[in-house]
Backbone bond lengths (Angstrom), bond angles and torsions (degrees), N, CA, C in turn:
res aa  C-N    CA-C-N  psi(-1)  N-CA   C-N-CA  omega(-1)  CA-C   N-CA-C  phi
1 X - - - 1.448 - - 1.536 111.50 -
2 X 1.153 113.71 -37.36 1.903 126.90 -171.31 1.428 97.17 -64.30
3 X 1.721 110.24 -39.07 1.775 95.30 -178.26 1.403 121.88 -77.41
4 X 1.212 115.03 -15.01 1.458 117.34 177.55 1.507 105.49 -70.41
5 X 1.159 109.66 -46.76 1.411 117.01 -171.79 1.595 121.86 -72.37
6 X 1.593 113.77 -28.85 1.218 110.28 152.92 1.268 127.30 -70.36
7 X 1.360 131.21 -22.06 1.840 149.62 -152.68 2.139 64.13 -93.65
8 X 1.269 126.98 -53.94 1.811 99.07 -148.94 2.339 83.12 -97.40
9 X 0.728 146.64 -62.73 1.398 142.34 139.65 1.945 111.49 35.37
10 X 1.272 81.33 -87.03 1.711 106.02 175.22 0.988 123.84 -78.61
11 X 1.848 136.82 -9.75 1.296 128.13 -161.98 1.880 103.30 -78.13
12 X 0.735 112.86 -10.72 1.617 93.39 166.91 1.443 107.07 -83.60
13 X 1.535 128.33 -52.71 1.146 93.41 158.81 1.433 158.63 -17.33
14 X 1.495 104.82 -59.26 0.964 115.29 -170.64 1.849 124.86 -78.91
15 X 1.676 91.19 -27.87 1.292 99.14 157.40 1.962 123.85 -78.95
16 X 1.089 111.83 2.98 1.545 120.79 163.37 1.376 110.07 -75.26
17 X 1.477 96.00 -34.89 1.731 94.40 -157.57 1.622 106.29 -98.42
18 X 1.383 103.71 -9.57 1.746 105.85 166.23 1.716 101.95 -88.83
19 X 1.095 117.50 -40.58 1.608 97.16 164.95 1.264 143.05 -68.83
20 X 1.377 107.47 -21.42 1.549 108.70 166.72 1.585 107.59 -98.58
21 X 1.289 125.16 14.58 1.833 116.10 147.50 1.551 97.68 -104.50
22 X 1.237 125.91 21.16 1.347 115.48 168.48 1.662 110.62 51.02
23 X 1.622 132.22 39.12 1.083 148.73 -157.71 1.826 93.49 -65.85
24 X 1.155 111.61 -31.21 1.837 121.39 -155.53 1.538 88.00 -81.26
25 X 1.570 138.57 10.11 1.427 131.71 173.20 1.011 118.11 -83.71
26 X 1.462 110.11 -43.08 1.460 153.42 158.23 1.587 102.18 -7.80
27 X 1.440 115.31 -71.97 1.186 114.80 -155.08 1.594 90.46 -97.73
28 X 1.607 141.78 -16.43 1.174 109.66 175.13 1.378 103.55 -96.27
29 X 1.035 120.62 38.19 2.073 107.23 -177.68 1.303 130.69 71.34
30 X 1.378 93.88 -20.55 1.609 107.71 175.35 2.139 108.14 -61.07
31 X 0.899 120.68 -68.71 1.348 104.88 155.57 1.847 125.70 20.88
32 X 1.276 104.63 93.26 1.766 113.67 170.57 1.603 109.40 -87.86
33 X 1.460 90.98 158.28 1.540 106.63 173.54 1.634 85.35 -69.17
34 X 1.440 150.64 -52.29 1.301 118.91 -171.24 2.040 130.42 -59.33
35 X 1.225 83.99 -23.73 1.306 102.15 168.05 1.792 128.23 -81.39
36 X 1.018 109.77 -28.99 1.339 114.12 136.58 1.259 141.36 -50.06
37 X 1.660 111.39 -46.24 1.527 103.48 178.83 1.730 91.49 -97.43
38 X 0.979 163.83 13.39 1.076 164.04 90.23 1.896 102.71 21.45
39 X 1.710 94.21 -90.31 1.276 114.28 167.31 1.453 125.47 -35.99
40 X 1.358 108.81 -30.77 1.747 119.94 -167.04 1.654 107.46 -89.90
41 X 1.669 114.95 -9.95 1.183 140.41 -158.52 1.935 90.19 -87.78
42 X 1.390 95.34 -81.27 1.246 92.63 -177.46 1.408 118.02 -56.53
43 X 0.844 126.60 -35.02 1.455 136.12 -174.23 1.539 102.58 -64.05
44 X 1.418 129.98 -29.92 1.390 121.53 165.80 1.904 127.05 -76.08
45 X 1.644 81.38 -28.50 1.320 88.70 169.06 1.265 129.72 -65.98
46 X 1.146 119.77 -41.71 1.031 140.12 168.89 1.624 116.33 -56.15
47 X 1.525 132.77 -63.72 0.937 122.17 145.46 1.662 145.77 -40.16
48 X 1.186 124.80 -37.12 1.414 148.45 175.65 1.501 91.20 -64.77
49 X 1.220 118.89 -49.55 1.652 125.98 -174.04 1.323 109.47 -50.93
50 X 1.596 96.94 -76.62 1.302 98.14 -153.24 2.095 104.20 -96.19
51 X 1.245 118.93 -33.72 1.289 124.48 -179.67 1.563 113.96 -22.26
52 X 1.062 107.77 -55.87 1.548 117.39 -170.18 2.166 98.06 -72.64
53 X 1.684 113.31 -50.10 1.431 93.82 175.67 1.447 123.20 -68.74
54 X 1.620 108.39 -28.89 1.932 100.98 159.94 1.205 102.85 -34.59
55 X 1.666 125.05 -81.73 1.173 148.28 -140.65 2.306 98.37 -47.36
56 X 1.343 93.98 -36.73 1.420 114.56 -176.19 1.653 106.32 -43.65
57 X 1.405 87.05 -81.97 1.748 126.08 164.70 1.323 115.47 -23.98
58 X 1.443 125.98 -69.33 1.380 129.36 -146.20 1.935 97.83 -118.13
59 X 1.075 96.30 -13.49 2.057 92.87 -171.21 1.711 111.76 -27.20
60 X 1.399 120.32 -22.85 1.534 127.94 -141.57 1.746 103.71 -108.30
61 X 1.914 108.57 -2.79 1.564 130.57 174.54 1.293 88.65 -113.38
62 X 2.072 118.52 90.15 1.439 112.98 149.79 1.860 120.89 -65.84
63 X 0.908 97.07 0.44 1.843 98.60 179.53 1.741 96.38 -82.83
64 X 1.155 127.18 -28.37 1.340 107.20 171.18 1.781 124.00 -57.14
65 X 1.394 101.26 -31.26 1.465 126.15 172.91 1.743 82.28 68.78
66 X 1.104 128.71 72.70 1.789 146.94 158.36 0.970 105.72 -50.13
67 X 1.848 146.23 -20.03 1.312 139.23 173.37 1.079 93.44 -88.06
68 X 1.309 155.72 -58.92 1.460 150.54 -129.65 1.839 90.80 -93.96
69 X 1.146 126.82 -31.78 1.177 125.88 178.42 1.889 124.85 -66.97
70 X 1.434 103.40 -33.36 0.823 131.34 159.08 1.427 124.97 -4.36
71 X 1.673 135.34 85.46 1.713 111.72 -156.86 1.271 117.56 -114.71
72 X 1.857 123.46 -31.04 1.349 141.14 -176.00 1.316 90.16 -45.65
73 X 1.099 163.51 -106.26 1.750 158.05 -118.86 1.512 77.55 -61.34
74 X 1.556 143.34 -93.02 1.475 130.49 -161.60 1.565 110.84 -34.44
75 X 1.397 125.79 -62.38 1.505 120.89 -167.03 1.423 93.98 -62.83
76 X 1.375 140.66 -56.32 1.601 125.58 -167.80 1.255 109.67 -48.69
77 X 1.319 116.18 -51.23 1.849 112.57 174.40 0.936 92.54 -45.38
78 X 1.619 145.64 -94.97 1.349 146.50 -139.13 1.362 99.91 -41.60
79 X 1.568 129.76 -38.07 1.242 111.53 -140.18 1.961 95.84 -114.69
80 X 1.401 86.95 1.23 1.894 95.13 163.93 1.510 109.52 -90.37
81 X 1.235 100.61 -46.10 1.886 94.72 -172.15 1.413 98.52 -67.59
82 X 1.431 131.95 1.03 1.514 106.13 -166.60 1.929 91.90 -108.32
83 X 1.352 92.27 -13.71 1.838 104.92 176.96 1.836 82.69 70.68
84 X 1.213 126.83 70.32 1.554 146.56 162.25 1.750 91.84 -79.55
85 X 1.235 112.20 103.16 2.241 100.84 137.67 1.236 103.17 -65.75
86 X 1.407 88.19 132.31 1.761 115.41 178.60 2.050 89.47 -106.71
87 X 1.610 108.76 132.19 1.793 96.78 -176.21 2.033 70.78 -127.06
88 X 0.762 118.04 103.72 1.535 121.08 -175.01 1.433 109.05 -86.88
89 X 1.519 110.21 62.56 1.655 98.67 -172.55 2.351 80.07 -116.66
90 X 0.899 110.60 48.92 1.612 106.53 168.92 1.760 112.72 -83.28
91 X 1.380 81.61 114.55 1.881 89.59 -177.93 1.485 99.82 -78.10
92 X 1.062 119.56 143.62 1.822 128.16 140.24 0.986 118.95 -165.72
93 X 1.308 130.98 179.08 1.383 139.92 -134.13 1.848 93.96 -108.27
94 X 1.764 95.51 121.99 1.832 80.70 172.89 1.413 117.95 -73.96
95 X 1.383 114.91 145.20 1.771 115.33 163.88 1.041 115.90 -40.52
96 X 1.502 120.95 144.58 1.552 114.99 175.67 1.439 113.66 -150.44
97 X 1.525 98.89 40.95 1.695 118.92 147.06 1.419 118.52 -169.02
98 X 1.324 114.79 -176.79 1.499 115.87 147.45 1.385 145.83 -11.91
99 X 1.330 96.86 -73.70 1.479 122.92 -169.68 1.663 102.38 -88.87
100 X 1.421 113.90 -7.65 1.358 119.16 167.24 1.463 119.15 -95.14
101 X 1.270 120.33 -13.43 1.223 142.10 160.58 1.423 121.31 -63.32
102 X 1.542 110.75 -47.86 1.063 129.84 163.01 1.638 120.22 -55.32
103 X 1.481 101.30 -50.12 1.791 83.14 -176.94 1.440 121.36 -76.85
104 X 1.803 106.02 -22.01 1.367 118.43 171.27 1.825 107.97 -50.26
105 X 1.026 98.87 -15.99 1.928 90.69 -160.90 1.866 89.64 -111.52
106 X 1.299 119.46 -30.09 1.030 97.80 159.91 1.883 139.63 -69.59
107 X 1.581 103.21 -15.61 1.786 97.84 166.76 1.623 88.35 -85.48
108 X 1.023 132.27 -37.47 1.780 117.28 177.88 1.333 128.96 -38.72
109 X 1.198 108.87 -45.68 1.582 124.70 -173.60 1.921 96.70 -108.57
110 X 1.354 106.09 -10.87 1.826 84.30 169.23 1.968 105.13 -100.16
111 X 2.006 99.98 -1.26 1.973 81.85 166.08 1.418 95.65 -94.91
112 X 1.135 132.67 -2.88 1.751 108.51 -177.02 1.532 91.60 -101.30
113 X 1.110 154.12 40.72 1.856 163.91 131.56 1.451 84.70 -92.71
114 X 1.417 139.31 -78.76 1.269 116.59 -166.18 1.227 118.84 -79.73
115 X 1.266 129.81 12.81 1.636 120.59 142.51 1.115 140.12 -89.83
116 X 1.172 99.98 -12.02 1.410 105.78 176.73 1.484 105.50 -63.12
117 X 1.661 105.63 -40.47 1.217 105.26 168.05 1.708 134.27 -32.19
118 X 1.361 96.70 -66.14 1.359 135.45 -176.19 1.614 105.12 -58.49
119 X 1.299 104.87 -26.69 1.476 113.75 171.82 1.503 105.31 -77.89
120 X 1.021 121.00 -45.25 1.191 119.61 -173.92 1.481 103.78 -67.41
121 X 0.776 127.66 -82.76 1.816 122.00 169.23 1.165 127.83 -26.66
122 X 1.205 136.28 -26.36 1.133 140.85 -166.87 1.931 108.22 -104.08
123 X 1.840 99.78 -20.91 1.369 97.95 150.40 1.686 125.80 -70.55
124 X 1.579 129.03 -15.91 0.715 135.60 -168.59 1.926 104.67 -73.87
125 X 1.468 103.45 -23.42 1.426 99.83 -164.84 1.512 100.75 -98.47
126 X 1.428 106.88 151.13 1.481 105.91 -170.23 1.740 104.48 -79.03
127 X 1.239 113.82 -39.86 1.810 115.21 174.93 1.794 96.78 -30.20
128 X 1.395 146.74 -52.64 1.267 147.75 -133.44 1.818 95.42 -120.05
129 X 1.125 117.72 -4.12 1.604 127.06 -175.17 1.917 94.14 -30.30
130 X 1.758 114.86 -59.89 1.326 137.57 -136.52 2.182 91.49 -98.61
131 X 1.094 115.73 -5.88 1.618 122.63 176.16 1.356 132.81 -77.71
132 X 1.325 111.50 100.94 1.495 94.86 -173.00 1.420 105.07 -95.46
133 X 1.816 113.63 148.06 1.187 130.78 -177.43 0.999 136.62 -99.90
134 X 2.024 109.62 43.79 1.360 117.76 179.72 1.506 123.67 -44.60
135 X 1.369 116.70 -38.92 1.943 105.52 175.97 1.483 107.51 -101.34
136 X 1.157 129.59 -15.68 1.498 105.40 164.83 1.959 111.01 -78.12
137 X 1.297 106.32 -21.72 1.436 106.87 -161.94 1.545 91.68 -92.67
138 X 0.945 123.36 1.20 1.971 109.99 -171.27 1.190 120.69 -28.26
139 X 1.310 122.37 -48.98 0.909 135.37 -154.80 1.892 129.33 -111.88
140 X 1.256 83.07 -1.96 1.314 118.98 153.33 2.314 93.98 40.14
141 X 0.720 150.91 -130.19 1.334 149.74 -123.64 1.407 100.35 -119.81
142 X 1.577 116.46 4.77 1.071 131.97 -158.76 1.926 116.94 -124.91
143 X 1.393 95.78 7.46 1.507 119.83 -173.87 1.376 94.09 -56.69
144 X 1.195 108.80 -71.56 1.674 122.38 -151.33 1.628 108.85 -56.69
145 X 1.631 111.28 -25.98 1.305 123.05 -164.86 1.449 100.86 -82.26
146 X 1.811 94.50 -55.39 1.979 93.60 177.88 1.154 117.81 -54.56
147 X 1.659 129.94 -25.90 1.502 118.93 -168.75 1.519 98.73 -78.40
148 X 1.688 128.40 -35.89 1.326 127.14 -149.05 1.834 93.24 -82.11
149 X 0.947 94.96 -47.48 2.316 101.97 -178.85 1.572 86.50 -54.31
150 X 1.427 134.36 -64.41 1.698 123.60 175.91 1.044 134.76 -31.76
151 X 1.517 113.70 -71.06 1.699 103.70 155.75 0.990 119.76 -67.60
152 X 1.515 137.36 -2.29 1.753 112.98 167.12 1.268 120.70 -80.09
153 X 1.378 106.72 -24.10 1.382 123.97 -176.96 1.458 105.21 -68.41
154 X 1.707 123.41 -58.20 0.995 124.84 144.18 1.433 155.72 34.29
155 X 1.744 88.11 -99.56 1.556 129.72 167.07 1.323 129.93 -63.82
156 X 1.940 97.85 -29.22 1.335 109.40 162.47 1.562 121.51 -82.08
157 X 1.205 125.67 -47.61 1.567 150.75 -170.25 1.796 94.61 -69.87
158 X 1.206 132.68 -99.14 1.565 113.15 -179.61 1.438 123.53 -39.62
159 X 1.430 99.55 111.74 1.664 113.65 154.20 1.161 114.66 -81.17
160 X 1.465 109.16 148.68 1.988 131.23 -173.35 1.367 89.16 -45.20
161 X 1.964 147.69 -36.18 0.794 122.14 172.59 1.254 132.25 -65.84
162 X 1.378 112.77 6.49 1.571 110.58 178.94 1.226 118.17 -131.30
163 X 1.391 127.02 7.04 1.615 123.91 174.75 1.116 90.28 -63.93
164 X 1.821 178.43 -88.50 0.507 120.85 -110.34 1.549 128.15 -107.09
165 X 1.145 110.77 -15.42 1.734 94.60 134.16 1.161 130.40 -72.05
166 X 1.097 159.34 -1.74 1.540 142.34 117.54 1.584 116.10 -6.72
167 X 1.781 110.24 -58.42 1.183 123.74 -157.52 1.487 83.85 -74.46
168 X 1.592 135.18 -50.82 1.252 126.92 -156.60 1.185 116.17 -75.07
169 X 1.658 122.61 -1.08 1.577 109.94 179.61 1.726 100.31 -125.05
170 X 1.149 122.74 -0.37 1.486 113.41 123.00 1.551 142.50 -51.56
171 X 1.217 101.00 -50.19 1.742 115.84 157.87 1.466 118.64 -44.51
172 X 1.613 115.48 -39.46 1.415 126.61 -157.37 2.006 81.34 -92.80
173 X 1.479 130.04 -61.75 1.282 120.31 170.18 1.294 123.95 -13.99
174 X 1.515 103.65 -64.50 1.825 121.59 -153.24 1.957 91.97 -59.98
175 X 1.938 87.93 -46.31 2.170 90.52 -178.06 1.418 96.15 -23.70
176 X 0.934 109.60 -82.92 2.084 123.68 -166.71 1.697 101.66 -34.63
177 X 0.963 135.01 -81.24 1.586 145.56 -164.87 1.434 93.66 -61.50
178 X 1.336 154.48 -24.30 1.169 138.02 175.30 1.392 127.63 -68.83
C-alpha cells in the first residue's frame, strides 16, 4: 500500500526531477555526454548521502539483501571513466528514522528501475556507443525482480503509522536528484 502512495505522494517530485535532468532528451537522442554526467552527479549524491544512513536504518531486514543493493563502487566507476569532478558540497537533510530510510531507498531503487531504462536508450544513441553502465546497469536482468521483492517488502514493513515519514525521506531523496 506505502508504494502506491508514495508513486502518487512524490509524483511532483519526481516529475521536477525528470525535468531538470532534462530526462525527455533521453528518448529523442538529443541527450549529451554533458548531460549524462550531469545526471550521474546527482545520482552520486544522492547515493553517497544517503546509502550508508539506509544501510544504518535497515541493516537488521536481511530480506532486503542491503549488500546486493549496494551502488557507490558502480556510480564511482561511472563517474571515473567519464573523469566527472565530483565538488561534493550537496546539502540535505539526514534521515532520522526507519520509515525515512525506507522512502530514501525507495527513490534509490525506483532511479535504478528507471535507469535501467535510460540505459537502455541511451545504448540506442551512437554519442554513448563507447559507455559503460555500471550504476544504471547493476543489476543487470534482475531490475524488475529487485524493485518488485522492494516494494513487497515494503508494503508489508510500513504501518499507516509511518507513511508519513516514509513519504518524508523520499521527499528528502528527490531534494538531491532535483
Amino acid at each position: 500500500m506505502i508504494s502506491l502512495i508514495l508513486k502518487e505522494e512524490t509524483k511532483q517530485e519526481h516529475d521536477k526531477t525528470e525535468e531538470s535532468l532534462q530526462s525527455n532528451k533521453i528518448f529523442d537522442k538529443s541527450y549529451t555526454l554533458e548531460n549524462y554526467k550531469n545526471l550521474l552527479i546527482h545520482n552520486y549524491f544522492l547515493v553517497s548521502k544517503y546509502e550508508p544512513q539506509v544501510n544504518k536504518f535497515l541493516h537488521k531486514y536481511p530480506e532486503l539483501k542491503l549488500d546486493t543493493r549496494r551502488k557507490i563502487l558502480a556510480i564511482t566507476t561511472d563517474i571515473n571513466n567519464l573523469n566527472v569532478d565530483i565538488n561534493n558540497d550537496s546539502i540535505a537533510d539526514n534521515l532520522d528514522n526507519e520509515a525515512e530510510a525506507f522512502g530514501a531507498l525507495y527513490v534509490m531503487e525506483g532511479s535504478t528501475l528507471g535507469g535501467n531504462v535510460i540505459m537502455k536508450q541511451l545504448r540506442k544513441n551512437p554519442a554513448f556507443e563507447d559507455i559503460t553502465f555500471n550504476y544504471f546497469g547493476i543489476y543487470g536482468d534482475k531490475t524488475g525482480l529487485m524493485w518488485q521483492e522492494f516494494k513487497a517488502f515494503l508494503d508489508e514493513r510500513i504501518s499507516e503509522k509511518d507513511y508519513q515519514s516514509c513519504i518524508t525521506g523520499a521527499r528528502k531523496a528527490y531534494q538531491i536528484l532535483a
